[in-house]
C-alpha positions in Angstrom: 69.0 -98.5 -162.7 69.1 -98.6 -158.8 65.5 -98.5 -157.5 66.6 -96.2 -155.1 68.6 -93.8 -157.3 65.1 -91.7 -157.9 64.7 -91.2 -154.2 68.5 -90.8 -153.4 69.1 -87.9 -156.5 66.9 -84.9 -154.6 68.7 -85.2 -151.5 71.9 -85.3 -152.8 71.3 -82.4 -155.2 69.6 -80.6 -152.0 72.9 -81.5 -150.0 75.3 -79.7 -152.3 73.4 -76.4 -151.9 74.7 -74.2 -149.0 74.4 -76.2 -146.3 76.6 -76.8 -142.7 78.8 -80.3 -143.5 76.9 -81.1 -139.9 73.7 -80.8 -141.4 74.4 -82.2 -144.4 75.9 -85.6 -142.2 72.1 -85.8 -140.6 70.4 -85.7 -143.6 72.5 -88.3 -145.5 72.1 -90.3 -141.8 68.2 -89.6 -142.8 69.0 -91.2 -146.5 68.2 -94.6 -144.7 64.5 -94.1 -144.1 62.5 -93.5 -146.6 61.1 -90.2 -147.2 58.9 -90.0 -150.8 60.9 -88.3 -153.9 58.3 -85.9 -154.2 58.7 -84.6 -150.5 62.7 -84.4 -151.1 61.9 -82.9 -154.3 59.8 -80.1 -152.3 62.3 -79.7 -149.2 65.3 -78.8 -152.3 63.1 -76.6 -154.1 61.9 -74.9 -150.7 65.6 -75.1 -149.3 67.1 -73.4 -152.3 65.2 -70.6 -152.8 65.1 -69.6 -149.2 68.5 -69.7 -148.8 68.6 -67.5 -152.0 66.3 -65.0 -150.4 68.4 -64.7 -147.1 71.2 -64.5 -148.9 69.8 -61.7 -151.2 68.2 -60.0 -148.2 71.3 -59.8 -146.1 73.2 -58.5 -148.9 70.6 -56.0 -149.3 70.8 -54.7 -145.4 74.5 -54.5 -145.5 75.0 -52.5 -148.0 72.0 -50.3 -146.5 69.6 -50.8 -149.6 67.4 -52.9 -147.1 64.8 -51.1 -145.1 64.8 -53.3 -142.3 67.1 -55.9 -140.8 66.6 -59.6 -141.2 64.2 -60.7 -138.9 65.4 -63.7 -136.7 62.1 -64.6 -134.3 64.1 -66.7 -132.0 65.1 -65.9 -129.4 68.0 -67.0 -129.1 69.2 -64.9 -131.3 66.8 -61.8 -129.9 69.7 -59.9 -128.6 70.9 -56.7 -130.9 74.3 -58.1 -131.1 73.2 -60.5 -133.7 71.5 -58.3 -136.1 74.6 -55.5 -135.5 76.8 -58.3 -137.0 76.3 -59.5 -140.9 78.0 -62.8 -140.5 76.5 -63.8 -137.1 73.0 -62.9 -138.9 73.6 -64.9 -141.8 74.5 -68.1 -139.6 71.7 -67.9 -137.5 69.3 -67.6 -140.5 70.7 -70.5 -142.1 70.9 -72.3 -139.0 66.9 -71.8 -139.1 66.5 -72.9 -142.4 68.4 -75.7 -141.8 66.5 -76.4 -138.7 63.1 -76.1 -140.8 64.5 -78.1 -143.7 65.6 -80.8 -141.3 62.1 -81.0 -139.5 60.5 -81.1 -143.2 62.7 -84.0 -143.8 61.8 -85.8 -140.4 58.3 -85.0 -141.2 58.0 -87.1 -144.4 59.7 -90.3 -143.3 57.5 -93.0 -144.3 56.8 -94.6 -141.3 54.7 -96.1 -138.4 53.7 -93.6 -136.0 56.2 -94.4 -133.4 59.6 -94.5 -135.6 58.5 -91.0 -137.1 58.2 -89.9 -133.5 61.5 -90.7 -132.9 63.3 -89.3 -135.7 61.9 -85.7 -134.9 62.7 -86.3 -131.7 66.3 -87.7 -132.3 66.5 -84.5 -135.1 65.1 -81.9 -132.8 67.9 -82.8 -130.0 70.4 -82.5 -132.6 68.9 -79.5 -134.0 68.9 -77.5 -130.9 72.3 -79.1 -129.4 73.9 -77.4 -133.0 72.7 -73.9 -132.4 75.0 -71.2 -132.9 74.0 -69.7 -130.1 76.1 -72.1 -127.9 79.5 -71.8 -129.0 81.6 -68.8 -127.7 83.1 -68.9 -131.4 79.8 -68.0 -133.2 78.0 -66.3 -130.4 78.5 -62.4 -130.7 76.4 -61.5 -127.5 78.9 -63.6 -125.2 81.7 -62.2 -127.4 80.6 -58.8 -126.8 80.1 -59.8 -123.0 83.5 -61.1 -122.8 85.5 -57.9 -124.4 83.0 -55.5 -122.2 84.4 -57.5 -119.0 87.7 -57.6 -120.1 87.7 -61.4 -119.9 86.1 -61.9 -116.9 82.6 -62.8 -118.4 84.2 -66.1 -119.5 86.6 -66.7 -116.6 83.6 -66.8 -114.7 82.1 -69.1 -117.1 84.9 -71.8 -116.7 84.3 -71.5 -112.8 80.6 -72.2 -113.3 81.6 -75.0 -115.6 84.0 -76.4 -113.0 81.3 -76.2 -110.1 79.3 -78.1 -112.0 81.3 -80.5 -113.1 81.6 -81.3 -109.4 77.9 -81.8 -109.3 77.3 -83.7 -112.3 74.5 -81.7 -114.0 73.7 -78.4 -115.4 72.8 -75.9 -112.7 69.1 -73.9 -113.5 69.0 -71.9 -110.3 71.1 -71.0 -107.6 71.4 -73.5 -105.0 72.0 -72.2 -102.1 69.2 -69.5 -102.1 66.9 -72.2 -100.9 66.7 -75.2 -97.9 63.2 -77.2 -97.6 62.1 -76.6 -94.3 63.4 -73.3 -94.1 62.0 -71.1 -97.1 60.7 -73.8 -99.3 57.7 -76.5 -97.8 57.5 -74.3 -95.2 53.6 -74.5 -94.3 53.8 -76.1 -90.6 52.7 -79.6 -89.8 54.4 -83.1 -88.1 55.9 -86.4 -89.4 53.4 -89.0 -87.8 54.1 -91.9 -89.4 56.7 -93.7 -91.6 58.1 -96.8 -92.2 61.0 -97.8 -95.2 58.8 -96.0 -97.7 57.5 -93.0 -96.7 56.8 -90.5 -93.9 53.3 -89.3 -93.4 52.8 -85.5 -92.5 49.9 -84.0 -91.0 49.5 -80.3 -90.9 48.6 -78.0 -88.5 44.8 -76.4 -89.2 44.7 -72.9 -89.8 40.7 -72.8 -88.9 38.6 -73.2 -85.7 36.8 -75.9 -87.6 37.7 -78.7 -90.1 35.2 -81.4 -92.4 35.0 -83.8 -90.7 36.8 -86.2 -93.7 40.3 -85.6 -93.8 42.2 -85.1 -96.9 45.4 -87.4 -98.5 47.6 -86.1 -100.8 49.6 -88.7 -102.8 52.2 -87.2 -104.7 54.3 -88.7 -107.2 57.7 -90.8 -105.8 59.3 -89.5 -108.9 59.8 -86.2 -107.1 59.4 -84.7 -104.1 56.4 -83.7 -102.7 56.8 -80.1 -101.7 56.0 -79.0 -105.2 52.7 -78.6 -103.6 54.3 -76.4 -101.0 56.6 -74.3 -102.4 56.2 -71.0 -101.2 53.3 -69.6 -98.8 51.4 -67.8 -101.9 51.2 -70.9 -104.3 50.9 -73.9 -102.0 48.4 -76.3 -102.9 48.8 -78.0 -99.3 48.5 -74.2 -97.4 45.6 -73.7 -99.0 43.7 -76.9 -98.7 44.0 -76.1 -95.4 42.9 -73.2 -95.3 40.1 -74.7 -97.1 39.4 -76.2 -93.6 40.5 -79.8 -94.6 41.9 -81.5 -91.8 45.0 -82.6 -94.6 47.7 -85.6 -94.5 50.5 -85.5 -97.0 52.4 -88.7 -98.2 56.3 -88.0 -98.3 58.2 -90.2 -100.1 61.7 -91.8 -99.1 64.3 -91.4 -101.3 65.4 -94.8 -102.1 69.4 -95.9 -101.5 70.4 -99.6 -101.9 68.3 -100.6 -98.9 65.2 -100.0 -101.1 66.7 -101.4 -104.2 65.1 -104.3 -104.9 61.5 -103.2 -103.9 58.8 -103.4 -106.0 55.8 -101.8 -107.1 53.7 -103.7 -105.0 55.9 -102.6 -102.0 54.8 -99.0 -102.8 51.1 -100.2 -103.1 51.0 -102.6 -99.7 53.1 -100.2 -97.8 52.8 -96.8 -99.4 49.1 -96.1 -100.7 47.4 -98.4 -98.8 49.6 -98.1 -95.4 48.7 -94.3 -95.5 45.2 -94.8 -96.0 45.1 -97.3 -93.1 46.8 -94.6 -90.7 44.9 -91.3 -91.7 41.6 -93.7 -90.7 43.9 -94.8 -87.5 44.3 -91.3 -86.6 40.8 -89.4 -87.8 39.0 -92.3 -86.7 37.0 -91.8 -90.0 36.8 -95.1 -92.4 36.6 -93.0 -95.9 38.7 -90.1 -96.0 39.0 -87.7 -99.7 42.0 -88.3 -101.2 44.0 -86.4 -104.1 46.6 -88.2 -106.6 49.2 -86.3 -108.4 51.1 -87.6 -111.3 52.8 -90.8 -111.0 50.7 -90.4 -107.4 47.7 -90.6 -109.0 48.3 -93.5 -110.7 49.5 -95.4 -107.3 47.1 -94.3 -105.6 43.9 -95.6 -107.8 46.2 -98.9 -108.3 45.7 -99.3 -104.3 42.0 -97.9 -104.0 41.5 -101.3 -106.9 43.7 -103.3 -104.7 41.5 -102.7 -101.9 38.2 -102.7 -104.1 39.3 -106.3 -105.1 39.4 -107.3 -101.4 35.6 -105.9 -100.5 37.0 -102.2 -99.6 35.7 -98.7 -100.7 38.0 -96.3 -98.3 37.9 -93.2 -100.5 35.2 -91.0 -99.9 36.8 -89.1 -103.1 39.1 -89.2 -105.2 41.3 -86.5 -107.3 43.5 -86.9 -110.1 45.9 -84.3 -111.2 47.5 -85.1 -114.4 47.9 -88.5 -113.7 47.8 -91.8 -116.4 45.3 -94.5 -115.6 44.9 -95.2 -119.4 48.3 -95.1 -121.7 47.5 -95.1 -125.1 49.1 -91.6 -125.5 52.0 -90.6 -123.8 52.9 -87.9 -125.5 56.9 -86.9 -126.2 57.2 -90.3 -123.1 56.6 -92.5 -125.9 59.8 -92.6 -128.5 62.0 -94.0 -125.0 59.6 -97.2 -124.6 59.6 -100.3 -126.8 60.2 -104.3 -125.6 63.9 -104.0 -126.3 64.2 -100.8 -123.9 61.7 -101.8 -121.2 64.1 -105.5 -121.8 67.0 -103.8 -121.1 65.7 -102.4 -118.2 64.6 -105.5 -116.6 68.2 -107.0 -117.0 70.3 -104.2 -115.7 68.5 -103.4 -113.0 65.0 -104.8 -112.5 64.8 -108.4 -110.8 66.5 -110.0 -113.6 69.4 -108.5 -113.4 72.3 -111.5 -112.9 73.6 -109.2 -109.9 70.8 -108.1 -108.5 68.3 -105.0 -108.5 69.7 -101.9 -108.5 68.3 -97.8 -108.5 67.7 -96.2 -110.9 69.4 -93.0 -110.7 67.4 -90.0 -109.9 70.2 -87.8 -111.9 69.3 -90.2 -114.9 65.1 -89.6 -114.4 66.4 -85.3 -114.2 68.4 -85.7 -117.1 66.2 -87.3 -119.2 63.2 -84.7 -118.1 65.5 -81.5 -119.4 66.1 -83.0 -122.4 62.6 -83.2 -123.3 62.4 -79.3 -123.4 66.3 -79.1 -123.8 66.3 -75.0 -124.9 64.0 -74.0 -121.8 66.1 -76.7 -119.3 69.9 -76.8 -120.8 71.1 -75.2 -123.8 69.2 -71.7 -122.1 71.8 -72.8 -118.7 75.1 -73.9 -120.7 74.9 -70.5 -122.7 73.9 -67.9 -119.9 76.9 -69.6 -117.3 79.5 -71.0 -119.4 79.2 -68.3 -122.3 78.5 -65.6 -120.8 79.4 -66.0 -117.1 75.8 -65.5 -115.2 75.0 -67.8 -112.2 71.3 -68.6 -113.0 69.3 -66.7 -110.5 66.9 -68.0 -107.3 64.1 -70.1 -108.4 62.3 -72.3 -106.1 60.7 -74.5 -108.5 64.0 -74.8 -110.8 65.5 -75.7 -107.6 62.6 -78.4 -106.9 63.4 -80.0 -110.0 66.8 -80.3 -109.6 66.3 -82.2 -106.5 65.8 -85.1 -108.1 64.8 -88.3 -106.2 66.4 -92.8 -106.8 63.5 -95.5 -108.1 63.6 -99.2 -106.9 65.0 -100.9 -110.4 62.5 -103.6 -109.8 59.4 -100.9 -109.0 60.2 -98.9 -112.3 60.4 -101.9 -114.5 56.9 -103.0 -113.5 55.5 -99.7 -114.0 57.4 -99.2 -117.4 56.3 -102.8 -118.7 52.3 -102.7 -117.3 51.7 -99.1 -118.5 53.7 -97.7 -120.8 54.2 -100.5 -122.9 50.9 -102.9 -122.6 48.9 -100.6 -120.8 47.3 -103.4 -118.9 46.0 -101.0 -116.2 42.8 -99.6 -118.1 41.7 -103.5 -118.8 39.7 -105.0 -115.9 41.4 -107.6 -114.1 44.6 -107.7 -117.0 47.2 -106.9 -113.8 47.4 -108.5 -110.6 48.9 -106.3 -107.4 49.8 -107.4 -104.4 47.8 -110.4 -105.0 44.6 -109.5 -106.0 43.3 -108.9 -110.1 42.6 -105.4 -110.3 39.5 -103.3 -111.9 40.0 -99.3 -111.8 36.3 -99.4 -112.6 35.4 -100.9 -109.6 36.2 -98.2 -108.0 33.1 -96.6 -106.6 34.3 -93.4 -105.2 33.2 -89.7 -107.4 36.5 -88.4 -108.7 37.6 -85.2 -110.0 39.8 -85.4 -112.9 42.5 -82.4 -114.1 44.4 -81.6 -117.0 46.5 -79.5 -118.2 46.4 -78.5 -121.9 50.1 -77.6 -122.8 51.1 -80.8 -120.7 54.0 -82.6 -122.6 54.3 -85.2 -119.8 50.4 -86.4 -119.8 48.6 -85.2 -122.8 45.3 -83.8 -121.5 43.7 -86.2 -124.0 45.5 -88.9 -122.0 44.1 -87.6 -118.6 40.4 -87.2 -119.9 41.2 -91.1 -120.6 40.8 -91.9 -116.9 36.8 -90.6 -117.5 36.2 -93.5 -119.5 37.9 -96.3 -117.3 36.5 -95.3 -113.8 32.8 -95.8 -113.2 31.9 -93.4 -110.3 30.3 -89.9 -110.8 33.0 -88.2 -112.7 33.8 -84.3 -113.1 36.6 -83.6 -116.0 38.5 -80.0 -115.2 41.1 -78.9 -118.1 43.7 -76.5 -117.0 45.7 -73.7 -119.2 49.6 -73.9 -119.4 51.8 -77.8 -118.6 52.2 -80.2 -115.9 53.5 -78.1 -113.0 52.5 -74.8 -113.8 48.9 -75.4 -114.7 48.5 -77.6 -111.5 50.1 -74.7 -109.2 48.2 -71.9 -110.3 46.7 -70.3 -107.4 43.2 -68.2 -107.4 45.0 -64.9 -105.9 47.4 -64.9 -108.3 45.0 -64.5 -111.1 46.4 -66.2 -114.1 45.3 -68.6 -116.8 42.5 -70.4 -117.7 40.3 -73.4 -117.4 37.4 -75.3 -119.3 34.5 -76.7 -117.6 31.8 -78.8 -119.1 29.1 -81.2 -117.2 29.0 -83.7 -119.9 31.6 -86.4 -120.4 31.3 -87.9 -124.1 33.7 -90.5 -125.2 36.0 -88.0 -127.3 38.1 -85.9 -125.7 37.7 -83.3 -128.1 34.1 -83.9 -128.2 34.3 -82.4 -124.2 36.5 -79.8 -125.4 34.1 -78.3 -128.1 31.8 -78.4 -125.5 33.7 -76.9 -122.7 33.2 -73.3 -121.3 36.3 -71.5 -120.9 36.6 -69.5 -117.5 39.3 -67.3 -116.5 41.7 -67.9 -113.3 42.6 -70.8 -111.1 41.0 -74.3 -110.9 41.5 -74.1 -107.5 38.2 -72.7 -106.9 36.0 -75.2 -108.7 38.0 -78.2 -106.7 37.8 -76.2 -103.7 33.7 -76.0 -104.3 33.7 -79.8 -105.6 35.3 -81.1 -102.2 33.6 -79.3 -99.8 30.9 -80.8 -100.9 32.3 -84.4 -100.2 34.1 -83.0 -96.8 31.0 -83.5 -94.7 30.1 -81.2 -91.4 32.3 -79.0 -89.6 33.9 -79.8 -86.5 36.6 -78.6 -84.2 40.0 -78.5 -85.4 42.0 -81.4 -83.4 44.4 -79.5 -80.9 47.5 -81.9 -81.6 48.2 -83.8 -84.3 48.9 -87.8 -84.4 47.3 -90.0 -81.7 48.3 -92.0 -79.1 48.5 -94.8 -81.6 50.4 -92.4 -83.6 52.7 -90.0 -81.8 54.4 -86.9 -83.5 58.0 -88.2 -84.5 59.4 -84.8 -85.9 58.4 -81.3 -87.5 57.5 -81.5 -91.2 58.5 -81.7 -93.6 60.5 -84.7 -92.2 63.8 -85.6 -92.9 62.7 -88.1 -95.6 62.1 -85.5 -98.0 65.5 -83.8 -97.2 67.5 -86.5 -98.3 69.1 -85.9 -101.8 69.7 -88.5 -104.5 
């Protein structure tokens, strides 16, 4: 007998049940892994009799001897137009079950860590790419739609579609409602600096007084930085300065072929370090605070080491908002990064590429960001315009994150090989940047360290990580909610959560158990944490710049304005 018959017997008995022929093709496609007999045994045992029971249940309902419809809890399927319909009920149930079945599967793959990742990852994409809900032909709310407008509804579908088409991505907002400078980073300010990689912006204070430290934001070159400056009410720049910090914010260029071949080194020399070497031009003060965000974070503490390696402590303080110094855990990240990817990389468009470096594309980086929350960023898009005919409405951070920005090929392969896949930066001296063997830990500034809890970008475990590399005097913050919307959560607003603890074991979870949960904003305790490292007040400079360093033009620049 084939050793494999045993294993192979359950899944084919469990494929001849009721299921889609498009599921069934995944899970024979799963048949090459190998899941345990007993687990197959269980998913066709659990498959079967659900199926029965929806089956039963519907039956039930429609010929009115149910007392209540089937329940869907999706929603997707939350609109009445589903349950009004028996059929369209029926599919979405079993496209449920499928969906759980399939995950079941994906689940019991007998695996390392990382392959298992992958197939609920590769099975979750498929999972919600085959939902009912986007096709026209099993949809009965954009069917209904469509015969209420007479047609219309899916005319202006296809004209949606069309635009674009034009575009080359999936439109989450509308467009046109918003223009940076004009009703989006709108808090006032001047371009004083910028050379091939960035444009630095000072802003204009709001106080009589400032500290006497400045403050420099380094936000990630992944996106744009006026995701801390939004709108007026939720601007993490506005109300720094309000704060009374006298506040510099780095704004990234966004890189065409000129930059292609630049590396991460480039963005160290003369990104980080060149804007820590004007802010003390201009301020006249040696150790300014400085705040890292994201991708940001992680080039900024790369320079502060950098400069530690070479006899220099410029930070005064340092913050890091979800940012990676240690990547063990990179959450969902993880499944796109092995040697053969990171090697592919390097040879298409890093500096061994036999024509030369190229960009990566900042439509690729967006792309590959929906899909990690595909319902939420596209399927919810594709259905509501192309279905249905509804232009998605204003929103200014959907809009932020469809302005996506290039990377240097060269720059992003570095980062990809040195952090996501050996994670040499959390090892003393295991990376050497622009010439020097690096140590995070010898780093000697305090730091305030954030995380957000729901993050699915930089686990909060991850972030807590960076407690445990740098050496200073540390304070760990944990935010409610995910990357961008527990890091813009202003104090006026009164939303979420966040934990606070004093102690900094070497479990994450050990902190968290320990933690004291207090309602609303972060904000405040950072805001309380900095002044303390801001120094005296003094009066507010009248202009910004110097002589040295002249305004050039009104922020926020026309780097930031430039799209990919």
């Amino acid at each position: 007998m084939n050793k494999h018959a045993s294993a192979r017997q359950p899944l084919d008995m469990l494929t001849a049940g009721p299921v889609v022929p498009a599921v069934e093709g995944m899970l024979k496609a799963l048949s090459g892994l190998r899941v345990a007999p007993e687990d197959l045994c269980k998913a066709q045992a659990d498959y079967l009799q659900s199926a029965a029971d929806i089956w039963n249940q519907q039956l039930e309902f429609t010929r009115g001897e149910g007392k209540t419809a089937p329940s869907l809890r999706d929603r997707r399927f939350a609109g009445q137009e589903w349950l009004a319909n028996p059929a369209a009920a029926y599919v979405a149930q079993m496209y449920l079950l499928n969906s759980r079945t399939l995950m079941q599967l994906a689940e019991a793959v007998q695996a390392d860590p990382k392959t298992r990742a992958r197939v609920r990852f590769a099975v979750q994409q498929w999972i919600d790419a085959a939902s009912p809900s986007n096709f026209l032909a099993l949809n009965p709310e954009a069917q209904a739609k469509a015969v209420a407008t007479q047609g219309q509804s899916i005319a202006q579908g296809m004209q949606l579609l069309l635009a674009d088409l034009q575009k080359g991505h999936v439109s989450q907002t509308d467009e046109t409602a918003f223009e940076v400078g004009r009703n989006v980073a709108t808090t006032e300010g001047s371009v004083v600096f910028e050379n091939d990689f960035f444009q630095l912006i000072e802003y204009k204070p709001t106080t009589a007084k400032v500290r006497e430290r400045p403050m420099l934001f380094v936000p990630p070159c992944i996106n744009k930085f006026y995701i801390l400056d939004l709108q007026p009410d939720n601007s993490l720049i506005r109300y720094t300065v309000e704060q009374g910090h006298r506040t510099f914010v780095v704004s990234w260029r966004n890189p065409d072929t000129s930059l292609a071949g630049a590396t991460w080194d480039d963005y160290i020399e003369q990104g980080a370090i060149r804007a820590i070497r004007t802010v003390q031009a201009i301020t006249g003060v040696d150790r300014p605070n400085m705040l890292g965000f994201c991708v940001g974070g992680t080039i900024l503490a790369s320079a502060l080491a950098v400069l530690a390696a070479r006899g220099e402590q410029p930070a005064n303080s340092l913050t890091l908002l979800t940012t990676l110094l240690d990547f063990t855990d990179t959450g969902i990240l993880d499944v796109f990064i092995d040697e053969a990817a990171v090697r592919l990389r390097e040879v298409t468009i890093g500096e061994q590429s036999p024509t030369g470096p190229a960009l990566l594309s900042g439509r690729d980086l967006a792309t590959t960001f929906s899909f990690l929350r595909p319902n939420d960023l596209v399927w919810n898009y594709v259905v509501g315009s192309y279905l249905k005919g509804e232009a998605p409405p204003p929103f200014d951070l959907l809009y932020w994150n469809g302005d996506s920005t290039n990377l240097p090929g060269p720059m992003y392969c570095w980062y990809l090989r040195n952090t996501y896949l050996e994670n040499k930066l959390k090892v003393p001296k295991a990376t050497t940047m622009c010439g020097e063997q690096v140590d995070l830990g010898a780093i000697e500034a305090p730091t305030y360290i954030y995380g957000s809890r729901e993050d699915h970008i930089v686990p909060w475990m991850s972030a807590y990580g960076s407690t445990q590399i740098l050496r200073g005097k540390r304070r760990f913050v944990l935010g409610a909610s995910g990357h961008i919307a527990g890091v813009i959560n202003p104090p006026a607003k009164g939303k979420r959560s966040h934990w606070l603890s004093d102690k900094l074991p070497t479990s994450a979870q050990e902190w968290f158990d320990g933690a004291t949960e207090h309602a609303g904003s972060w904000w405040t305790d950072w805001s309380e944490w900095l002044a303390g490292h801001g120094g005296k007040l003094i009066s507010a400079p009248k202009a910004a710049g110097s002589r040295q360093f002249p305004v050039i033009e009104p922020a926020p620049g026309r780097y930031v304005k430039a799209k990919a």
